[in-house]
Backbone bond lengths (Angstrom), bond angles and torsions (degrees), N, CA, C in turn:
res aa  C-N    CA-C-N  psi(-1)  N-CA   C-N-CA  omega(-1)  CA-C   N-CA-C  phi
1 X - - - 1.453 - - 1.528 108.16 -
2 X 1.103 124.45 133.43 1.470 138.82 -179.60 1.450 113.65 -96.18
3 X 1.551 120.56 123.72 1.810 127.96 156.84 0.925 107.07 -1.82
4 X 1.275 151.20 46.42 1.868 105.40 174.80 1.285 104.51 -99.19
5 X 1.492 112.12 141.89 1.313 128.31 166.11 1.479 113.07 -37.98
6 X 1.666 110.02 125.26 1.586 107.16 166.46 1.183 124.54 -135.03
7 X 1.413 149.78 -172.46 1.432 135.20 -174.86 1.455 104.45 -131.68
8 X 1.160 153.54 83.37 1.219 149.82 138.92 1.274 123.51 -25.85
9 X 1.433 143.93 121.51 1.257 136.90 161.10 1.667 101.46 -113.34
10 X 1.511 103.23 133.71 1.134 115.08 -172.17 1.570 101.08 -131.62
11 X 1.190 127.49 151.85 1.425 143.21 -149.67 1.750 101.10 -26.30
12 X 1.407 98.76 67.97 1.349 113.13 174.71 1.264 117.99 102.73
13 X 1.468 115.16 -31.31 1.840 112.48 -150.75 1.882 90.15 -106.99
14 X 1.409 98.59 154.34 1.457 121.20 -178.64 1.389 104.79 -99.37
15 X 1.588 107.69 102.56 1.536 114.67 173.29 1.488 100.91 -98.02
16 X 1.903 113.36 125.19 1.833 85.06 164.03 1.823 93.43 -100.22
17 X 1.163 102.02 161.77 1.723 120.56 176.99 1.807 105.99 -137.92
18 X 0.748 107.04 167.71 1.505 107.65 159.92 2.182 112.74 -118.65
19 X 1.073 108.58 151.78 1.549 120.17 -157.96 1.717 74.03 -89.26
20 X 1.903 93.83 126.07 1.548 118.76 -170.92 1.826 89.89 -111.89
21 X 1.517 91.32 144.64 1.394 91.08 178.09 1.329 129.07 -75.57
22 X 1.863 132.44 137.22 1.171 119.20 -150.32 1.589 115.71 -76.95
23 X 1.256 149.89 146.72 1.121 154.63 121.12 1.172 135.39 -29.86
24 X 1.583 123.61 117.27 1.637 107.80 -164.63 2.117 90.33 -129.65
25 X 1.330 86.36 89.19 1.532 79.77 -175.96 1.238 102.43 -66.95
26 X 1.665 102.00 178.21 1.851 121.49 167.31 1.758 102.40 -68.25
27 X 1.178 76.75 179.40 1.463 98.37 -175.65 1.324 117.26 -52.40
28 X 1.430 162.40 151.84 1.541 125.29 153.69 1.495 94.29 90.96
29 X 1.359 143.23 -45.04 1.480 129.91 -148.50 1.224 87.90 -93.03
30 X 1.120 152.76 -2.42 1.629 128.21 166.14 1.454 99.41 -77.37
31 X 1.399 116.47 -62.44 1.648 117.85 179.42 1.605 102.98 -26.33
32 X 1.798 100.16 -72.24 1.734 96.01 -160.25 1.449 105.58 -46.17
33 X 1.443 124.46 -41.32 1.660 123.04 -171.62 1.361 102.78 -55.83
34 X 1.734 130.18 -68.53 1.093 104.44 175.43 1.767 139.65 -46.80
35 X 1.892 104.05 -16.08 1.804 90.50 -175.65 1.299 94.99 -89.01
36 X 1.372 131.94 -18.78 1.502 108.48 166.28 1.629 109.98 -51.44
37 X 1.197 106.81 -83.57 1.709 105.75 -173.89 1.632 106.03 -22.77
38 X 1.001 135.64 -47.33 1.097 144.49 175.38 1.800 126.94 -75.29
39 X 1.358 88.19 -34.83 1.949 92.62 160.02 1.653 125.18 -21.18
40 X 1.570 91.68 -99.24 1.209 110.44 -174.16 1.725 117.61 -77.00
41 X 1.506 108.19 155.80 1.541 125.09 -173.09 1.912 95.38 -61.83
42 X 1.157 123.32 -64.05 1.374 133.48 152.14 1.426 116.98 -12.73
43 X 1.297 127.56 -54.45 1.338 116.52 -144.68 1.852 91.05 -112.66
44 X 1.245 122.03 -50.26 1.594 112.79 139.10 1.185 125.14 -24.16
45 X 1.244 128.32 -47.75 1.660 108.05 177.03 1.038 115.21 -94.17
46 X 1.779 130.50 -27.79 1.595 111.39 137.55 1.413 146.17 -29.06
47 X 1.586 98.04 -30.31 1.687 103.71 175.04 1.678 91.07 -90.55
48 X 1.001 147.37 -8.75 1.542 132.52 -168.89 2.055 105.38 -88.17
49 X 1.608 78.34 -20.28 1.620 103.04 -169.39 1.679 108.56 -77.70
50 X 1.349 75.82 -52.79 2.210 85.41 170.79 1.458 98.49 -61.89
51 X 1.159 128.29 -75.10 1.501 121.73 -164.50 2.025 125.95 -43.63
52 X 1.236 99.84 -20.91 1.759 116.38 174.41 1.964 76.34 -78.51
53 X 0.931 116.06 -74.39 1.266 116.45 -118.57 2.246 88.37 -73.01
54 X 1.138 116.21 -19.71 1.312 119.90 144.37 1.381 124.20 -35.20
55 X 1.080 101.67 -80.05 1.652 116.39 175.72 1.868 114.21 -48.27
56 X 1.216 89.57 -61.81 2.057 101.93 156.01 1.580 109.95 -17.68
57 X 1.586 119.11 -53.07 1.144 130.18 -145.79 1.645 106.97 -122.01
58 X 1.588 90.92 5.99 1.550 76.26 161.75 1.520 110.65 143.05
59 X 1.054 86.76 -60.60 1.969 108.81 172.81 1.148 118.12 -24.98
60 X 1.716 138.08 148.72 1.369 114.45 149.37 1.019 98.57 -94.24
61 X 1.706 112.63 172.38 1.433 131.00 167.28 1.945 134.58 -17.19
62 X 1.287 83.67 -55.38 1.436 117.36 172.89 1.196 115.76 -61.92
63 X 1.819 115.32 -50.85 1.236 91.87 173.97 1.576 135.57 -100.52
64 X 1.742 93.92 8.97 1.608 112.19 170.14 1.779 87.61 -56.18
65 X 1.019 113.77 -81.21 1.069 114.04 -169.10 1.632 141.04 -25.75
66 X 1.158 101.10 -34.05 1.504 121.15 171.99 1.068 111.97 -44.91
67 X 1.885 100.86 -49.76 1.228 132.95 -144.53 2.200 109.60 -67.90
68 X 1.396 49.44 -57.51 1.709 74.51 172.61 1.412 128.58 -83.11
69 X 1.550 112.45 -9.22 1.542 114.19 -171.51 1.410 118.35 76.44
70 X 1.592 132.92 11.20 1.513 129.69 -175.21 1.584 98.26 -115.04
71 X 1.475 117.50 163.60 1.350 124.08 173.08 1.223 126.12 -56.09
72 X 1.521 125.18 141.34 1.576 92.69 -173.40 1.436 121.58 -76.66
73 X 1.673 114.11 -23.12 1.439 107.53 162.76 1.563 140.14 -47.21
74 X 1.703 95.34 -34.78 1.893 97.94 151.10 1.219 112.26 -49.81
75 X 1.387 125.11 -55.16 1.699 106.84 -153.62 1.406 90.10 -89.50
76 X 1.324 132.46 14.27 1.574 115.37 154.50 1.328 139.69 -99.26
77 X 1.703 84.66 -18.04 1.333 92.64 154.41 1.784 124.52 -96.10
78 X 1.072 126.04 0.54 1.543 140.52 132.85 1.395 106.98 -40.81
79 X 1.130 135.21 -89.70 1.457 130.70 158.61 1.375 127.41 19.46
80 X 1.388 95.92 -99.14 1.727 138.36 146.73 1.405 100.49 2.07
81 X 1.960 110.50 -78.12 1.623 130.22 -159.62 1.870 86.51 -71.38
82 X 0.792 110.86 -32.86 1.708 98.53 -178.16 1.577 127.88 -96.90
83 X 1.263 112.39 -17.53 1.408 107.45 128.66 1.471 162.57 -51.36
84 X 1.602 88.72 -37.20 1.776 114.27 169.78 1.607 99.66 -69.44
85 X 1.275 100.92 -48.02 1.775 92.25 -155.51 1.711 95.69 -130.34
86 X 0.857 129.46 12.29 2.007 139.05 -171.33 1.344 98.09 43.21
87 X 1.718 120.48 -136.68 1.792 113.32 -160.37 1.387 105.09 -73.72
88 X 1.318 142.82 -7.40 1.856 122.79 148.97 0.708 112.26 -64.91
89 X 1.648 155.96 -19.72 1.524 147.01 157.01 1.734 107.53 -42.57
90 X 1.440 111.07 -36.08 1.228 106.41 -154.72 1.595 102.82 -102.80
91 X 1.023 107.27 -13.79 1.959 104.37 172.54 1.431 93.64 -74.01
92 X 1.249 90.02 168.82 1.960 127.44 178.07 1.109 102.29 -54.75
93 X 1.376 113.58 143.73 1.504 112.33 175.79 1.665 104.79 -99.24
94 X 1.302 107.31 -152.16 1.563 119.41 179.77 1.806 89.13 -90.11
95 X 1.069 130.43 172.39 1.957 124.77 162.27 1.674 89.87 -94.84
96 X 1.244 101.42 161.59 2.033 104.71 -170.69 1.768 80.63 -125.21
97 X 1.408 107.77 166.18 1.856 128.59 -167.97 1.039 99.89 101.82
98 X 1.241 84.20 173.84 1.731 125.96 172.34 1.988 101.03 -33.56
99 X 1.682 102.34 132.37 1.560 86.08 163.14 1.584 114.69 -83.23
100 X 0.780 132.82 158.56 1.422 141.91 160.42 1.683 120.42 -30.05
101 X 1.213 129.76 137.47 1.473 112.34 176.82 1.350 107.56 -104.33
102 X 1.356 136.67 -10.52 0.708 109.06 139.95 2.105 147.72 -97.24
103 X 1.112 123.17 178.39 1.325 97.54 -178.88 1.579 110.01 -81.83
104 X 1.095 126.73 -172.75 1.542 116.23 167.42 1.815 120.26 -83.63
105 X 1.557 102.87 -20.06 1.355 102.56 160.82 1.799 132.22 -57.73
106 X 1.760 76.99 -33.66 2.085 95.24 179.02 1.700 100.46 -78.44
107 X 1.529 109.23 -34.88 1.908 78.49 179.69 1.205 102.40 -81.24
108 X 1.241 142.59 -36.58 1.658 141.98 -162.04 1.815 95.71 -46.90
109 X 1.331 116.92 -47.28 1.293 122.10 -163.08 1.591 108.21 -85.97
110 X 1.143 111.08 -13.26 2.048 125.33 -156.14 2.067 70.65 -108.75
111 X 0.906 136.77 -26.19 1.353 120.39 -172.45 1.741 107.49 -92.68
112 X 1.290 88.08 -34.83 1.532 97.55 167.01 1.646 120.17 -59.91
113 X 0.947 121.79 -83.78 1.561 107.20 145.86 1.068 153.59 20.86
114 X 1.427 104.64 -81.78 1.460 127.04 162.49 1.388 96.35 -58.98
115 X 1.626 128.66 -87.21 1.185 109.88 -176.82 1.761 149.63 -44.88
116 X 1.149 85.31 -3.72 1.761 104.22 176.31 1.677 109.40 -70.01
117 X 1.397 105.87 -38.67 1.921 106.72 172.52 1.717 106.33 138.17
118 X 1.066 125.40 -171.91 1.523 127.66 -159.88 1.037 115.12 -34.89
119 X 1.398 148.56 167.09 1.604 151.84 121.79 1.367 114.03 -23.22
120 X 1.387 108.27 -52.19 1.392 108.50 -172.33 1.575 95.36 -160.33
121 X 1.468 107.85 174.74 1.584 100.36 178.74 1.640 106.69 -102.22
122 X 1.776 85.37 167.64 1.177 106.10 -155.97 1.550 112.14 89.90
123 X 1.447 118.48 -25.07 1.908 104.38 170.58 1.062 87.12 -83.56
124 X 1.690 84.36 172.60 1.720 123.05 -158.84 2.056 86.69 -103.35
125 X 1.449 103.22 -43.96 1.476 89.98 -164.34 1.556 83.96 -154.25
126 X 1.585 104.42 -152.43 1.442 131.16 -172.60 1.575 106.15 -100.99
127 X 1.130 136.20 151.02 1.040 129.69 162.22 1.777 123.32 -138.36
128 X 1.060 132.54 -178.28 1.345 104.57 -165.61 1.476 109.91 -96.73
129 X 1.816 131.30 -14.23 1.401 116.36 147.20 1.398 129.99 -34.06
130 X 2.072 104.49 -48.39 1.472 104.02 -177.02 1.704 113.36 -61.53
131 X 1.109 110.31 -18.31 1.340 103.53 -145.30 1.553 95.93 -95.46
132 X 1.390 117.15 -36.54 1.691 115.65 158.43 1.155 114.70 -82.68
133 X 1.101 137.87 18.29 1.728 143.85 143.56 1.611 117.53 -72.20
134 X 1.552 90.70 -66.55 2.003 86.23 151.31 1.297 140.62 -62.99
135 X 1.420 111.87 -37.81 1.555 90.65 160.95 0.983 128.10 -68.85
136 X 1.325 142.41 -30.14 1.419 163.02 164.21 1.526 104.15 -22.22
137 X 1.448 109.31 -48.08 1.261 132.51 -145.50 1.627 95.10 -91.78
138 X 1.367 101.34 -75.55 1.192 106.06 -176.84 1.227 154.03 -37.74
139 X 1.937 94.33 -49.01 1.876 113.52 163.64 1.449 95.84 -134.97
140 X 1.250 123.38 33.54 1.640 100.06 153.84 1.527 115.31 90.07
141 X 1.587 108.81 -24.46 1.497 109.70 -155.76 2.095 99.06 -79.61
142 X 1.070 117.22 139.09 1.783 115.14 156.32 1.533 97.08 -66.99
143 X 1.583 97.85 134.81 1.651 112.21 177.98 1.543 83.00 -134.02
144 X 1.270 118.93 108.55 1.458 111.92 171.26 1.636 126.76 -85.68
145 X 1.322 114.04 155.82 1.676 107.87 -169.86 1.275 122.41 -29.08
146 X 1.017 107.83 -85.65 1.762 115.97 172.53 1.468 125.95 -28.41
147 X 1.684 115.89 -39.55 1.556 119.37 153.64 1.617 117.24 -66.56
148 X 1.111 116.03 -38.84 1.043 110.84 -178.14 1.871 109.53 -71.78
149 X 1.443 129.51 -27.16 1.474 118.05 143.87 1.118 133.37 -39.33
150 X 1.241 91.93 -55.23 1.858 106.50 176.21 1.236 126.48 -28.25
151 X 1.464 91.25 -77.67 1.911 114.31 170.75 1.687 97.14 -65.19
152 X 1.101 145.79 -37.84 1.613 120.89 171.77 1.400 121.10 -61.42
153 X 1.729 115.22 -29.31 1.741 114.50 171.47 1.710 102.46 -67.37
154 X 1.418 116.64 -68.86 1.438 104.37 168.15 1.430 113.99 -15.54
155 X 1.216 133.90 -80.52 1.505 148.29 -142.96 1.473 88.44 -67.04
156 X 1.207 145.19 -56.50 1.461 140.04 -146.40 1.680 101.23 -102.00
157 X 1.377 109.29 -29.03 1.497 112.16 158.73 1.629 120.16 -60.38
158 X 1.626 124.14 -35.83 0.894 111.98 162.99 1.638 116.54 -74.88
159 X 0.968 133.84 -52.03 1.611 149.59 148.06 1.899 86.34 7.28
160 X 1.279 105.58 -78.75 1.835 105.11 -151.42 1.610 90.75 -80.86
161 X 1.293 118.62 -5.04 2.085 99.98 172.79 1.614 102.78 -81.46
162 X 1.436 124.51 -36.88 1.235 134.53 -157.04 1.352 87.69 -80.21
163 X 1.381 129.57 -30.07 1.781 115.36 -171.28 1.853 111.89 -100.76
164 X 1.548 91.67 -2.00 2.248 101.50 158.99 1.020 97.94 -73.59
165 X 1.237 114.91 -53.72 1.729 100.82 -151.00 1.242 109.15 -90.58
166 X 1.341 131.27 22.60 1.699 138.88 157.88 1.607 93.15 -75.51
C-alpha cells in the first residue's frame, strides 16, 4: 500500500494523515501490546497523558476513547484529575485500603515455601489452615482462612503462568 495523502473528517475537524500500512499481528499480539501499555506505572500514566492531551486537541471524550480503547468515562475522569490539579492529577497515586499484613518480603518467602512442597509429610499439598498456622507461627501476624486461600490461588495461579511460558 502506498502514502497517499487523505482527509479524514472526524466529529467535525479536518485531520490530514497519510493511509499507514496495515499490520496483521499474530495471534495474542494485540492483547500483549495492550498489557504493555498497561504494564508499567510509567507507561499508564503516559497513556492517561495521551488521552488529556487528545481531548486538549480537540477530541471529545468518547472519541479519545475509541481511540485509545479505554472507557470514555475514564478519559473523563482523566480530564477531571487534570483539571483539579493539571499533570499531578495525572501521575499515580498512593493505592487506598487495607495495608497488607503481610510485608512483601513475608510473601516473597511464604511463596517460597509453599512452593518448595508439603507442610509436612504425608500431605498432598498446602491448604489454607496450614498456611495461617504458619504464618501465625512464624511472625505473629493472624492470616485468617479465607486469606490464607486467597494468597494460595495467587501462588498456584502464578505456578501454571510460569509453566505456559516455558
Amino acid at each position: 500500500m502506498t502514502y497517499d495523502d487523505i482527509i479524514l473528517a472526524y466529529n467535525g475537524l479536518i485531520v490530514y494523515t497519510q493511509v499507514m500500512r496495515t499490520i496483521r499481528p499474530a495471534d495474542g499480539a494485540y492483547d500483549a501490546l495492550r498489557a504493555e501499555v498497561r504494564g508499567s506505572a510509567q507507561a499508564r500514566q503516559q497513556h492517561r497523558i495521551h488521552a488529556v492531551l487528545l481531548v486538549a486537541g480537540g477530541l471529545s471524550c468518547r472519541a479519545a476513547a475509541r481511540l485509545l480503547g479505554d472507557s470514555p468515562r475514564a478519559v473523563e475522569y482523566w480530564v477531571n484529575r487534570y483539571n483539579r490539579n493539571k499533570i499531578k492529577g495525572l501521575f499515580n497515586s498512593a493505592p487506598v485500603g487495607r495495608p497488607p499484613r503481610l510485608s512483601s518480603s513475608q510473601a516473597a518467602e511464604l511463596s517460597a515455601v509453599v512452593a518448595s512442597g508439603a507442610p509436612f509429610p504425608g500431605a498432598e499439598g498446602w491448604r489454607g489452615e496450614d498456611v495461617s498456622l504458619f504464618v501465625g507461627r512464624r511472625w505473629g501476624v493472624k492470616f485468617g482462612l479465607r486469606q490464607a486461600q486467597r494468597f494460595l490461588a495467587r501462588v498456584k495461579s502464578k505456578e501454571l503462568n510460569m509453566r505456559n511460558l516455558k
